[in-house]
N, C-alpha and C positions, 0 to 999 in steps of 0.2 A: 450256690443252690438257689432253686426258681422258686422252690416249695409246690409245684406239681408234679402230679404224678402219670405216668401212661395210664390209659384207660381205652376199653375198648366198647366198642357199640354197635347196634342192627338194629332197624328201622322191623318193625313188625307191620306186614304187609297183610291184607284180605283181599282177595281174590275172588269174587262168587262166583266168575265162570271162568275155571281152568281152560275149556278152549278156548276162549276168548284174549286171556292175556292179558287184562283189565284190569287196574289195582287201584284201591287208595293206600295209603300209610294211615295206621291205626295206633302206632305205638313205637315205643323205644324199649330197649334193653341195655342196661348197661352194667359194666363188671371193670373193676379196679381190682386188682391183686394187692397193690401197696396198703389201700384202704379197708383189703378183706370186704367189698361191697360188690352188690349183686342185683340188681334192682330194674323193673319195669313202670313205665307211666304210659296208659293208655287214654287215647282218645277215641272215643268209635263216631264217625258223622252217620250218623245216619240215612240222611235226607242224601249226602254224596254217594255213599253206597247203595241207596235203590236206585238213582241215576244209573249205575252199570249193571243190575236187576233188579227187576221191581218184585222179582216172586224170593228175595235171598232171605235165607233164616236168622233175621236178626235175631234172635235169643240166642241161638248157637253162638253164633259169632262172640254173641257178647260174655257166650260162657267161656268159649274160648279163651278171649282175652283176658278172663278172671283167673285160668288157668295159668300164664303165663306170669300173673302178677303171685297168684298164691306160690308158686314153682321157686322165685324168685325171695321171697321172703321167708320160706321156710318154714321150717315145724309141720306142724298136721296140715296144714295149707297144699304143704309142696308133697303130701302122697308118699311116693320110693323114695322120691329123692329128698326125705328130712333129710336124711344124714348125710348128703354129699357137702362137700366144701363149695363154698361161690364159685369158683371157676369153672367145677364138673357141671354144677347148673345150668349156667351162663353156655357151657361146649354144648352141653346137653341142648339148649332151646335155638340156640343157632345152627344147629344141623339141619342142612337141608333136607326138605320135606316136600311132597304133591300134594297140598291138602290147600281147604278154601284160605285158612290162616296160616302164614310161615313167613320167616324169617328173612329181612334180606341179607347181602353182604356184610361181613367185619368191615367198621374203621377204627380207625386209633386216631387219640389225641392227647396234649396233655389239659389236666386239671388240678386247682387245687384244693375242692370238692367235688366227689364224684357222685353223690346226691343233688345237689344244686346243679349239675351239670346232664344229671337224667331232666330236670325240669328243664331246663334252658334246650335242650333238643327236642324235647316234646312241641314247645313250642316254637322250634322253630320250621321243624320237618315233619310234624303232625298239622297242627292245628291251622 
């Protein structure tokens, strides 16, 4: 036994001009089933996201990603989804979407905390 466990992850992306194609990374999400964990750490640059428009609705965005953190943690935070289990969350926020903030691809890795392992990808693929 390694003592890790599978875990998987998505890069939460902003986009302020859908035609455009232009993104920063803003965040992680990540979900561990063995650990029952569900978890986001966002970073918002802001100074890098008006590089790609200078007119973008930073308050949204940042509600945005308040949403995805509250979603994730649950109780009156996460809205409908109190009552879902971490994984229906976690399917739930990584569904693709056309909106300025969404989700990118699943990956997998293993871990042997899958909290310390939302920080350690924040920074490595955010910040």
């Amino acid at each position: 036994m390694t003592g890790r466990d599978v875990f998987e992850y998505a890069l939460v992306r902003v986009m302020p001009r859908i035609e455009r194609g232009e993104l920063i990374n803003a965040g992680v999400l990540v979900y561990c089933r063995a650990q029952s964990y569900v978890g986001a750490r966002v970073h918002l640059d802001v100074a890098r996201l008006r590089c790609l428009d200078p007119e973008v609705d930073v308050d949204g965005v940042a509600a945005a990603l308040r949403g995805y953190q509250g979603i994730c943690e649950g109780g009156d935070s996460a809205g409908q989804a109190a009552g879902d289990d971490p994984g229906r969350r976690f399917r739930w926020l990584t569904a693709p979407r056309s909106t300025i903030v969404q989700p990118g691809p699943i990956h997998t890795g293993l871990t042997p905390d899958a909290r310390k392992e939302a920080d350690r990808l924040l920074d490595l693929l955010v910040r």
